[in-house]
N, C-alpha and C positions, 0 to 999 in steps of 0.2 A: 436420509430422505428429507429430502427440505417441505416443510409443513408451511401452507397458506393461512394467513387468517383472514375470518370471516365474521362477516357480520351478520347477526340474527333479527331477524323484524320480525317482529310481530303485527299480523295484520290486525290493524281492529276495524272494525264495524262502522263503517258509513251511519252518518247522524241521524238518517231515516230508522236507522235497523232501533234505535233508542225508542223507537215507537212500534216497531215490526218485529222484537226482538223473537229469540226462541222461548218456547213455553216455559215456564217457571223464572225468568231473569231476565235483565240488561246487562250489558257491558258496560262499564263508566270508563275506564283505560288500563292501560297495560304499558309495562316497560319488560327490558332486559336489563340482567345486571351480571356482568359489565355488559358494557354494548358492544365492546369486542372482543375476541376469542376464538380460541383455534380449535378445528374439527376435533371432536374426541374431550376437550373442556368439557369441566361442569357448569350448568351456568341455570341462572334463576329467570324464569317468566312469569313475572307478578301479575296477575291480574284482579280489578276490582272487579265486584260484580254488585247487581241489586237486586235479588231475590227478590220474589212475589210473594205478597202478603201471606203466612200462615205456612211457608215452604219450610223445610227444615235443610239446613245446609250442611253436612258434616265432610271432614275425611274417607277418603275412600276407603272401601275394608279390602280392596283390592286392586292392580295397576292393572292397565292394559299395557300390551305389547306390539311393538310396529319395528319393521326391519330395519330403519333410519334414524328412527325417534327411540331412545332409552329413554322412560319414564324412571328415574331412581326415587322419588318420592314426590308425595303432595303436603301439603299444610293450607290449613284453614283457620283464620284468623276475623273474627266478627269486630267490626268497630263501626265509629258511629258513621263514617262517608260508606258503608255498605260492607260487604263482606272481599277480605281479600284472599285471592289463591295464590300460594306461589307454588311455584312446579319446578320442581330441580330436574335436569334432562341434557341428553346428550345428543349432540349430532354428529352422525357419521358419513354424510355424504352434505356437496352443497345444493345447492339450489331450493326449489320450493315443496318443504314436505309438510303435508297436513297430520296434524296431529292427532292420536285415537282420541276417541269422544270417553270421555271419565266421568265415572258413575260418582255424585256427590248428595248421596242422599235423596232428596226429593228432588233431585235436578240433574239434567246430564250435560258437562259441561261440552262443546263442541263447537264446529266451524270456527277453530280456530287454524293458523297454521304460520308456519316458519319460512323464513325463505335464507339460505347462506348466499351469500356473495363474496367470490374469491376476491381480493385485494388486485391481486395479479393477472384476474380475466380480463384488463383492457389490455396492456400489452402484449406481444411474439414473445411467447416462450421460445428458449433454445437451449442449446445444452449449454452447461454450468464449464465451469473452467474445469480439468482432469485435477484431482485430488493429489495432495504429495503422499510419500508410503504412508503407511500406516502400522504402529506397531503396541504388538499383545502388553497387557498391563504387565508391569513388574520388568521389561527389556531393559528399559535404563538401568536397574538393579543389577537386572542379570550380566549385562554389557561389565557395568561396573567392576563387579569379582571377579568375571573372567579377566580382564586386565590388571586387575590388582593379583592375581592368584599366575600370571603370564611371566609380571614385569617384578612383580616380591617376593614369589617364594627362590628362586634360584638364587637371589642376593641372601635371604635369609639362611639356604641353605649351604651355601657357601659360608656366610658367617659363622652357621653353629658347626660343620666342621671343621673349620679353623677353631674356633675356641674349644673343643671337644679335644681336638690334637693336640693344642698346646693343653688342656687339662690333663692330657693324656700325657702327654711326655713332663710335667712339672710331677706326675704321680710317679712315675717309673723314676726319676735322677729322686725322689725322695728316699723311693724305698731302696733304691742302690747305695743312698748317704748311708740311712738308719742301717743297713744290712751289718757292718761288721761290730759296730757298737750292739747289737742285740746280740750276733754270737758269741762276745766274748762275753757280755754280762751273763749270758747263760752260764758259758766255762765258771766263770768267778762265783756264779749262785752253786755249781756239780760241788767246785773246790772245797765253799765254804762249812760243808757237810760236814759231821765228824768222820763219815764212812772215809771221807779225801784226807785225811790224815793217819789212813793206817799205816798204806805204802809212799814215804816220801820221795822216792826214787818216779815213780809215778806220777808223784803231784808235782814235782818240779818239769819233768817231761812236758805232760798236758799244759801247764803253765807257761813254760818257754815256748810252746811251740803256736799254741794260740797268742801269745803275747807278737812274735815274728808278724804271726800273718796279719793282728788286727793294725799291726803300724806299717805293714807292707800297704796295704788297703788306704789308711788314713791318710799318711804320710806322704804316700806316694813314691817311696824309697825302697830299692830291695833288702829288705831286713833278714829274707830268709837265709841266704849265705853268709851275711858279715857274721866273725868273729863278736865275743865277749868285750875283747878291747874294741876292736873297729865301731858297735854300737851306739857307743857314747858320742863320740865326735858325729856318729854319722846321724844322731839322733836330733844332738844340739845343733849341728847345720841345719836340720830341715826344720827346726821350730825356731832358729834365731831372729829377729832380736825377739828377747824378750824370753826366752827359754831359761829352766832352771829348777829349781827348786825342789818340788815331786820327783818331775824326771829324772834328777840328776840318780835318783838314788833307783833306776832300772837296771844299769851297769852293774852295779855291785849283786844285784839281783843272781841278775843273770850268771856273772863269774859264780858266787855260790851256786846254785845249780847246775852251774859244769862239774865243778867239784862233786858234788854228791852223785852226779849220773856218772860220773867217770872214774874217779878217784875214789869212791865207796866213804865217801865221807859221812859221818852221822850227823841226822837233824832233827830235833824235837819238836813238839808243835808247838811250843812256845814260836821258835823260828820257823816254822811254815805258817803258822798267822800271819808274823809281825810282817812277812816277805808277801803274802796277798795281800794284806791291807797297803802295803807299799803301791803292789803293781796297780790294787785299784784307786790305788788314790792318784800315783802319774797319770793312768790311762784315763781317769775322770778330768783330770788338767787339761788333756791333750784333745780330748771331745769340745770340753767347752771353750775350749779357741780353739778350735776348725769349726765350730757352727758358729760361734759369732763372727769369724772371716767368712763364710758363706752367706750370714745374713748381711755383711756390708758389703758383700757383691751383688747380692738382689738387690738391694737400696742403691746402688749405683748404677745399674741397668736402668730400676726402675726411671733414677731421673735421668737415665741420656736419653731414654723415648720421649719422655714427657718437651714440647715444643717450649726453645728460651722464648723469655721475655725479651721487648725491647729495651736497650740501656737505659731511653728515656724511664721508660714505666719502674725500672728497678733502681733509676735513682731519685725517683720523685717517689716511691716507697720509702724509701732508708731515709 
């Protein structure tokens, strides 16, 4: 609603009324402060006055009330140019409203009165231009997260199931790597027992045949069917270059345990220790190269994704 401002006057009193005045007082003048101001404003109307001899002047012990006119307070102020009133008050309509007459002690302050004047009563009003929309506090907010929440959660969510899957499958190729290296080291912790050296027909059995499947697994080679002799060559092919040492002495392992499972050969525990610390000491060899080949295959993925440098850039480095 578009609000007018208006101006308040105060009438004062023709120069005659200074000798005609109302019983007990004159008027000497009166302002407004400010002198302009919109309907509904608080605004001050000072008035001096001049008491008659022997009057007593005070604050009102109570306001009056008018449909137009809000009286919110009075103040009384004695000084030497006469006594002054100021009247804090409101107007809520324009034009000219007389003000209630206020009780100030030995005197009743009155005929006084206001007059507003719209700014805009000289001109044709018409209607205003039509307004653009308009919108509830917090829209732009709310605009905001629904687009953000439209245009970013499906890329976000797309991301965390991709990296969720690839979590997912780097956890699963792990525990498939770890898988035969934990069963055997179990087999080797049963063996190491004294209970595993009562029957050595038995320990060489479990021995050999866990030994097959953990290098069928690592290796990648079918262990299970080759011969005693076949193992060797076909051992050292799949771990050359570099093969040797620990390994070589599985073969011999092994042919002794054919013997004793087949041949009824006798073996002490002296020779079924010396023969598990054997196989775990290859099978520990043969662990720690295929994980450090695995980890120089992840470092070499890692850098074929990683984006080259320009020649320039890597040879103004070096």
């Amino acid at each position: 609603m578009r609000r007018a401002p208006f101006v308040l006057l105060a009438v004062l009193l023709p120069a005659e009324a200074l000798f005609a005045a109302p019983a007990g007082y004159v008027v000497i003048r009166s302002l407004v402060l400010p002198p302009t101001f919109y309907v509904g404003d608080r605004v001050e109307l000072r008035v001096t006055i001049q008491p008659a001899r022997g009057v007593d002047v005070h604050a009102p012990d109570s306001l009056p009330l008018d449909r137009w006119v809000h009286i919110d307070e009075v103040d009384v102020r004695k000084g030497p140019d006469g006594t002054e009133v100021s009247i804090f008050l409101e107007v809520y309509a324009p034009g000219r409203r007389a003000l209630p007459p206020i009780r100030l002690g030995g005197i009743t302050l009155g005929a006084l009165s206001v007059e507003a004047t719209s700014l805009a009563s000289g001109g044709r009003p018409g209607l205003s231009e039509p307004k653009g929309q308009l919108f509830l506090p917090g829209t732009g907010l709310a605009l905001a997260l629904l687009i953000g929440v439209v245009f970013g959660v499906p890329p976000l969510l797309y991301l965390s199931v991709r990296a969720g899957r690839g979590l997912s499958r780097r956890f699963r190729e792990r525990r498939e790597f770890e898988r035969p290296w934990r069963r055997f080291g179990a087999v080797l912790e049963r063996l190491a027992r004294s209970e595993g050296y009562r029957d050595p027909r038995g320990f060489y059995i479990l021995l050999c045949d866990e030994l097959r499947l953990y290098l069928t697994a690592r290796v990648h080679r079918d262990f299970l069917t080759a011969t005693a002799r076949e193992l060797g060559p076909l051992l050292l092919g799949a771990l050359a270059p570099g093969a040797g040492g620990p390994v070589e002495r599985l073969p011999e392992v092994v042919t002794f345990a054919e013997k004793v499972k087949f041949a009824g050969l006798e073996a002490g525990g002296d020779s079924l220790a010396r023969d598990l610390e054997a196989v775990e000491t290859a099978v520990g060899a043969i662990e720690a190269r295929k994980r450090a080949e695995r980890e120089a295959a992840r470092l070499s993925r890692t850098a074929a994704r990683r984006p080259s440098r320009p020649a320039e850039a890597r040879d103004a480095q070096l």
